[in-house]
Biopython code that builds the backbone (N, CA, C, O; Angstrom):
import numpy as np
from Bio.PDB.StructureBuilder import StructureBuilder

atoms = [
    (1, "UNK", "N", (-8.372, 25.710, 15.932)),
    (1, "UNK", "CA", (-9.271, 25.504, 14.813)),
    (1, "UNK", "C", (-10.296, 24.434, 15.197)),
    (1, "UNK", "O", (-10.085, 23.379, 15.794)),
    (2, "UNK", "N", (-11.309, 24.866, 14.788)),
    (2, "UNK", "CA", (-12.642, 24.140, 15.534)),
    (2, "UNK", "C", (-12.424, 22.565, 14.271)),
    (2, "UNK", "O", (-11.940, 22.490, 13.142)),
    (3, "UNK", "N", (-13.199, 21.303, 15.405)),
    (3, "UNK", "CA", (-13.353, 20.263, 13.694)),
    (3, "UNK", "C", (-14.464, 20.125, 13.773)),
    (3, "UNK", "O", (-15.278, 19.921, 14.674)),
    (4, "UNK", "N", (-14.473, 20.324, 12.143)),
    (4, "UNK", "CA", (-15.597, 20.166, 11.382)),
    (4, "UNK", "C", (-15.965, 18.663, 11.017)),
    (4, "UNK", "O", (-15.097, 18.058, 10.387)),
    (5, "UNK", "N", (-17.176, 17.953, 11.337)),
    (5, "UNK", "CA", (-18.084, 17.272, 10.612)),
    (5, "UNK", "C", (-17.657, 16.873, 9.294)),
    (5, "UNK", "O", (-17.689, 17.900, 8.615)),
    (6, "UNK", "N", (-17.258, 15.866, 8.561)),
    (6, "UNK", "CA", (-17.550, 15.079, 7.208)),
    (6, "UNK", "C", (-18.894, 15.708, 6.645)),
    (6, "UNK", "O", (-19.699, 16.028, 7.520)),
    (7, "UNK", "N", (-19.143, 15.861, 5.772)),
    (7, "UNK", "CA", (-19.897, 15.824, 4.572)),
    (7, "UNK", "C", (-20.394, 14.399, 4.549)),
    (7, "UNK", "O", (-19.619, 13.459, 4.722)),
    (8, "UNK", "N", (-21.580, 14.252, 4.354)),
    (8, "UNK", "CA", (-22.631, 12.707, 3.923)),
    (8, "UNK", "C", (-21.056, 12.450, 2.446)),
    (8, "UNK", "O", (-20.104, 11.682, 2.586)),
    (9, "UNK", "N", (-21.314, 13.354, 1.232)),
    (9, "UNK", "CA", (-20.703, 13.088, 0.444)),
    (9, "UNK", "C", (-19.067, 12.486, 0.616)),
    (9, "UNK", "O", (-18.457, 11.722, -0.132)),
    (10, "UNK", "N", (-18.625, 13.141, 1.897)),
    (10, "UNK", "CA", (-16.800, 12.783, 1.942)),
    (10, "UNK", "C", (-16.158, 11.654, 2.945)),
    (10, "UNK", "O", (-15.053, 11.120, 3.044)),
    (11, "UNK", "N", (-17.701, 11.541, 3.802)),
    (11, "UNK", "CA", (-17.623, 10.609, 4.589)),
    (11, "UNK", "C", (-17.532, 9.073, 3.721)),
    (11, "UNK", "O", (-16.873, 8.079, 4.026)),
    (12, "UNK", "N", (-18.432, 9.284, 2.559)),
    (12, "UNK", "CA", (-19.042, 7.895, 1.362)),
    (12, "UNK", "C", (-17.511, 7.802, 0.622)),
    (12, "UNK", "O", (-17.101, 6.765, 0.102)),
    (13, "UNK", "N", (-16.873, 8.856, 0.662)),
    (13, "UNK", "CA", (-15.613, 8.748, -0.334)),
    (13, "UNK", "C", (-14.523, 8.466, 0.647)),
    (13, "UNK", "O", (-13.562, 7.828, 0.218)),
    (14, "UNK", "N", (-14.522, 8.762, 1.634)),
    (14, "UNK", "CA", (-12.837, 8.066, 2.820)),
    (14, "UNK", "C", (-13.014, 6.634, 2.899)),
    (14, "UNK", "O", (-12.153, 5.804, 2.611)),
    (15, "UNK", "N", (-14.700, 6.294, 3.489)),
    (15, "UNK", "CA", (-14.998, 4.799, 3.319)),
    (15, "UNK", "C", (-14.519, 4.097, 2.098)),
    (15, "UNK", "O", (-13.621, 3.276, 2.282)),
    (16, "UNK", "N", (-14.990, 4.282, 0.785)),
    (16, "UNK", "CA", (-14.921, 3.738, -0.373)),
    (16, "UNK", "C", (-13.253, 3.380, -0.896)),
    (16, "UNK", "O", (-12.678, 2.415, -1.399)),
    (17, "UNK", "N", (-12.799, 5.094, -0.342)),
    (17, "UNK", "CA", (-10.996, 4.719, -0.835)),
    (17, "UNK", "C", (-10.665, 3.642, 0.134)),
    (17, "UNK", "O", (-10.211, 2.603, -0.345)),
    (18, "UNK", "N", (-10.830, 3.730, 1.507)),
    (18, "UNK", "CA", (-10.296, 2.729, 2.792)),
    (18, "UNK", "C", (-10.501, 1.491, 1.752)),
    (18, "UNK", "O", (-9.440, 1.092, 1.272)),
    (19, "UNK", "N", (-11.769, 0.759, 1.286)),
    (19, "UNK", "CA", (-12.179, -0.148, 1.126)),
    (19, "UNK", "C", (-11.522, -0.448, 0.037)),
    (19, "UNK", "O", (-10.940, -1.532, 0.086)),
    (20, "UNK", "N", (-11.416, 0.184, -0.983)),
    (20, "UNK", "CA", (-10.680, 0.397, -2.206)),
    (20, "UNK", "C", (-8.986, -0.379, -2.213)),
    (20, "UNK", "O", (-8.529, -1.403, -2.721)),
    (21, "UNK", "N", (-8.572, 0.429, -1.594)),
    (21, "UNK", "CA", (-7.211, 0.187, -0.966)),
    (21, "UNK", "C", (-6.693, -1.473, -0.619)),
    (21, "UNK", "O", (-5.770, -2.165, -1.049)),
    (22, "UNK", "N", (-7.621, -1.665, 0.223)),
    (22, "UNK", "CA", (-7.972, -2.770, 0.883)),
    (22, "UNK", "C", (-8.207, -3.833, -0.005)),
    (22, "UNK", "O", (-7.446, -4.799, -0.053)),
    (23, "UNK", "N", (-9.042, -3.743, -0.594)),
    (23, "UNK", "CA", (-9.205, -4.701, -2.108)),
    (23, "UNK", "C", (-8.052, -4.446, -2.933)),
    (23, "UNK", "O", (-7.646, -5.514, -3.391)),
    (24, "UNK", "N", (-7.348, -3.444, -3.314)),
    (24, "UNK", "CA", (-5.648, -3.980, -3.966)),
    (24, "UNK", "C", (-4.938, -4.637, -3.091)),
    (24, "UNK", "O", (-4.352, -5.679, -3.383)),
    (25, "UNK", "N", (-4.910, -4.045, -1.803)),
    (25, "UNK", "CA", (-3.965, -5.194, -1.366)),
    (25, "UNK", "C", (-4.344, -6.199, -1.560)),
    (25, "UNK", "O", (-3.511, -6.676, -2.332)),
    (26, "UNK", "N", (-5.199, -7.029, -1.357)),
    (26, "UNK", "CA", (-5.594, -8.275, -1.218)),
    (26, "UNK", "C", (-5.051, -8.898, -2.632)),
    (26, "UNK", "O", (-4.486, -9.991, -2.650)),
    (27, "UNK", "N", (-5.286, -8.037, -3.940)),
    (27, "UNK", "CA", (-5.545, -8.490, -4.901)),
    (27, "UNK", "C", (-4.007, -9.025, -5.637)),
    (27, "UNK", "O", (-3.825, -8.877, -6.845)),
    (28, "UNK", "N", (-3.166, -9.529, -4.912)),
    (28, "UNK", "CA", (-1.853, -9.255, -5.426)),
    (28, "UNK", "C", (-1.683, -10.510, -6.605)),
    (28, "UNK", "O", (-2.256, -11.584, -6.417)),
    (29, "UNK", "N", (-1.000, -10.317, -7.606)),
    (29, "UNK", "CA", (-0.951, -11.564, -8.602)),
    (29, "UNK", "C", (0.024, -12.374, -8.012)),
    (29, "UNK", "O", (0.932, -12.135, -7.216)),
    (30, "UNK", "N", (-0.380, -13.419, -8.598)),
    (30, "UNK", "CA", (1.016, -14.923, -8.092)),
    (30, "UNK", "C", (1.261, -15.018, -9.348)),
    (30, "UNK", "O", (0.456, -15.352, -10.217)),
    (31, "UNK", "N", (2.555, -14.680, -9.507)),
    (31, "UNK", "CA", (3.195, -15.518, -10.772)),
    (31, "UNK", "C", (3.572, -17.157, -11.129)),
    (31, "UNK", "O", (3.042, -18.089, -10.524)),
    (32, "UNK", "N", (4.386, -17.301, -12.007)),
    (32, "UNK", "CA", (4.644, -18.843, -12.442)),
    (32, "UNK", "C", (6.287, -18.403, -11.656)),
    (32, "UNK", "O", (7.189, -17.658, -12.039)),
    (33, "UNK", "N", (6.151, -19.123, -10.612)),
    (33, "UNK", "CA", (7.176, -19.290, -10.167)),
    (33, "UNK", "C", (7.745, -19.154, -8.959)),
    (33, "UNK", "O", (8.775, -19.577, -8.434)),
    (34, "UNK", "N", (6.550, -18.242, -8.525)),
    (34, "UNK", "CA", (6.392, -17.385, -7.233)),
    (34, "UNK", "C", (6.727, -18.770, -6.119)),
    (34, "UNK", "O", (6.367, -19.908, -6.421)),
    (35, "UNK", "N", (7.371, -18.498, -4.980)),
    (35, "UNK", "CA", (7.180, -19.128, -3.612)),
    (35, "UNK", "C", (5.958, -19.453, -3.158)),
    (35, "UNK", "O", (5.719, -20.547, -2.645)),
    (36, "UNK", "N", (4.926, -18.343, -3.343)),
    (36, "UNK", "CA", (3.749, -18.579, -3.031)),
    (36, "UNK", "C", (2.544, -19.227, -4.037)),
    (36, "UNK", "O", (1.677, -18.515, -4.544)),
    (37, "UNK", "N", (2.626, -20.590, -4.230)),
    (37, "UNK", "CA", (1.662, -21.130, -5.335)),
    (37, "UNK", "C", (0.237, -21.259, -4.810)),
    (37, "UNK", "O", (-0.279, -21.645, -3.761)),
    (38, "UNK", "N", (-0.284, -20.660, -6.252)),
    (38, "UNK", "CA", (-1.700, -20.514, -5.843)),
    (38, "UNK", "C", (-2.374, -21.901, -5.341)),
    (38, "UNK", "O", (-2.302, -22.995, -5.902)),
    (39, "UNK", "N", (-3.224, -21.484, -3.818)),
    (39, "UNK", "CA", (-3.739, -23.125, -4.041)),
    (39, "UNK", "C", (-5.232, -23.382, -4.337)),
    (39, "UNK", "O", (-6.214, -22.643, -4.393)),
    (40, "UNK", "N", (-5.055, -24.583, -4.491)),
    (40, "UNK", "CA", (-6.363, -25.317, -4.831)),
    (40, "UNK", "C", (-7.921, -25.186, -5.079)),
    (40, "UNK", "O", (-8.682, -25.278, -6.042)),
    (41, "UNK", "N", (-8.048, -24.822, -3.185)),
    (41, "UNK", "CA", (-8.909, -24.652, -2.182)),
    (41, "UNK", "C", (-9.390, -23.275, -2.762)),
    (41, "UNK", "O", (-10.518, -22.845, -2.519)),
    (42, "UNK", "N", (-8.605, -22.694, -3.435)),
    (42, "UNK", "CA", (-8.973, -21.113, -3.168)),
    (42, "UNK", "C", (-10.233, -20.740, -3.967)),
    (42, "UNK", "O", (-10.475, -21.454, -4.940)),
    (43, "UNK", "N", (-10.981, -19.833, -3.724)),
    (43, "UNK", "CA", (-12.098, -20.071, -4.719)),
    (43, "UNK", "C", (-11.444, -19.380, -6.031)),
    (43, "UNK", "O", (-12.053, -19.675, -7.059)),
    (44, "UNK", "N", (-10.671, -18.785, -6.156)),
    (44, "UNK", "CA", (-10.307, -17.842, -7.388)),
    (44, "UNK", "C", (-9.904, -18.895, -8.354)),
    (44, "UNK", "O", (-10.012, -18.597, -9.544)),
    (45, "UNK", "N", (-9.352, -20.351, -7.978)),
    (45, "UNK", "CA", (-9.008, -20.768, -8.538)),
    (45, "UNK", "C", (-10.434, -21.985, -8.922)),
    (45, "UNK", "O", (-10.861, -22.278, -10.039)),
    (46, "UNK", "N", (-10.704, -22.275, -8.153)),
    (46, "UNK", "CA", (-12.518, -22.690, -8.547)),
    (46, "UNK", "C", (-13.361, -22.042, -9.495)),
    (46, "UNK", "O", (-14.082, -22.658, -10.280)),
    (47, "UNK", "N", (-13.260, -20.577, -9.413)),
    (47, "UNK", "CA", (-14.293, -20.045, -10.420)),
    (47, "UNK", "C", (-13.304, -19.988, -11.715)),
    (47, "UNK", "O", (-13.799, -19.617, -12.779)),
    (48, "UNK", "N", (-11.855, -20.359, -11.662)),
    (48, "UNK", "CA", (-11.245, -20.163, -12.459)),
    (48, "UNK", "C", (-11.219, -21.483, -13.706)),
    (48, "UNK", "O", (-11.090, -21.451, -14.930)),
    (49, "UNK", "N", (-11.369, -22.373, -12.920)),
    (49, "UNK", "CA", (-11.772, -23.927, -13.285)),
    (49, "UNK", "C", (-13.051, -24.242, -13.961)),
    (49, "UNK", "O", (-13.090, -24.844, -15.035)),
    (50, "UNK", "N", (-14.285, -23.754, -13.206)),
    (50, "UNK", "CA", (-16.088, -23.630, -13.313)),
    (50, "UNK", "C", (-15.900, -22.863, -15.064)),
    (50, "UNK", "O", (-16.643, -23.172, -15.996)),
    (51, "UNK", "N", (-14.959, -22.033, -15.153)),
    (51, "UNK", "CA", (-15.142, -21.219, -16.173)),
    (51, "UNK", "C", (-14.454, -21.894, -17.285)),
    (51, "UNK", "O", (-15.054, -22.012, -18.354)),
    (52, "UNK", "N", (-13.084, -22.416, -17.128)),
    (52, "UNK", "CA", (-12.666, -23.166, -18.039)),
    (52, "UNK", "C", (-13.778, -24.205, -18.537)),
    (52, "UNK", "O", (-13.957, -24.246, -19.755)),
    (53, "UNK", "N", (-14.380, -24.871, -17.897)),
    (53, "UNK", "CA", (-14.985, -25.618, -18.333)),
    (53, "UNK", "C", (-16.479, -25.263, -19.380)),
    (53, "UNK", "O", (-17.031, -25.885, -20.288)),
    (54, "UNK", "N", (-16.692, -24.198, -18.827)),
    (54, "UNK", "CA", (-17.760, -22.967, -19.524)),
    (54, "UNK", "C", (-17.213, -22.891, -21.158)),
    (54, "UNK", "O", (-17.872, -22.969, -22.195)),
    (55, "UNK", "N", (-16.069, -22.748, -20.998)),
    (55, "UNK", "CA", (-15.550, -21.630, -22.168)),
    (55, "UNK", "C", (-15.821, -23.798, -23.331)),
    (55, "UNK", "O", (-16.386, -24.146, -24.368)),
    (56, "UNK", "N", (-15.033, -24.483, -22.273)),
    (56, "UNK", "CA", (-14.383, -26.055, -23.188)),
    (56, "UNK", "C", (-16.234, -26.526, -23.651)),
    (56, "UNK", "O", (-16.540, -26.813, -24.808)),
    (57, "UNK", "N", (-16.942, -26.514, -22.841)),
    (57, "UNK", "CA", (-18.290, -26.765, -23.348)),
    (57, "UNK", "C", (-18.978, -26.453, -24.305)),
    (57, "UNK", "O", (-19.735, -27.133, -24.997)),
    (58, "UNK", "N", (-18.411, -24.248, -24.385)),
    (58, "UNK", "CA", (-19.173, -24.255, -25.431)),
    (58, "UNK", "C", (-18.322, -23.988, -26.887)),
    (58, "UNK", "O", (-18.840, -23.728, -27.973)),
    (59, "UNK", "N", (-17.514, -24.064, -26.725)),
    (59, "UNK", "CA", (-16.362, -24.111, -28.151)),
    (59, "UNK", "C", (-15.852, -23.042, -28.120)),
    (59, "UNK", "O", (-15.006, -22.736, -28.961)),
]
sb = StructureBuilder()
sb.init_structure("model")
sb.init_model(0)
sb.init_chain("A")
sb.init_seg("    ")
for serial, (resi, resn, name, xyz) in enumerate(atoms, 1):
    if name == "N":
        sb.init_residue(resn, " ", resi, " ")
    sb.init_atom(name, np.array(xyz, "f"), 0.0, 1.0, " ", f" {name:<3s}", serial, name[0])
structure = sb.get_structure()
């Protein structure tokens, strides 16, 4: 069986799931309690802070 060429269209969709994928893993939650405590440094926890202070500023 001969191979066929991707599609512009299916080539945009293997990329997107790969990438997709890739961003859940990353995205895993830390619980209250977890071994792994979120740290500091991290920016998630920076924009998480920047925002608290957003929300305490404006009531």
């Amino acid at each position: 069986m001969a191979v066929t060429r991707l599609k512009r269209k299916d080539r945009k969709n293997k990329t997107t799931s790969r990438l997709e994928v890739k961003r859940l893993k990353l995205a895993t939650n830390i619980e209250l309690g977890s071994r792994s405590q979120q740290s500091t440094t991290n920016q998630l926890a920076k924009n998480n802070a920047i925002l608290a202070q957003l929300v305490a500023a404006n009531g």
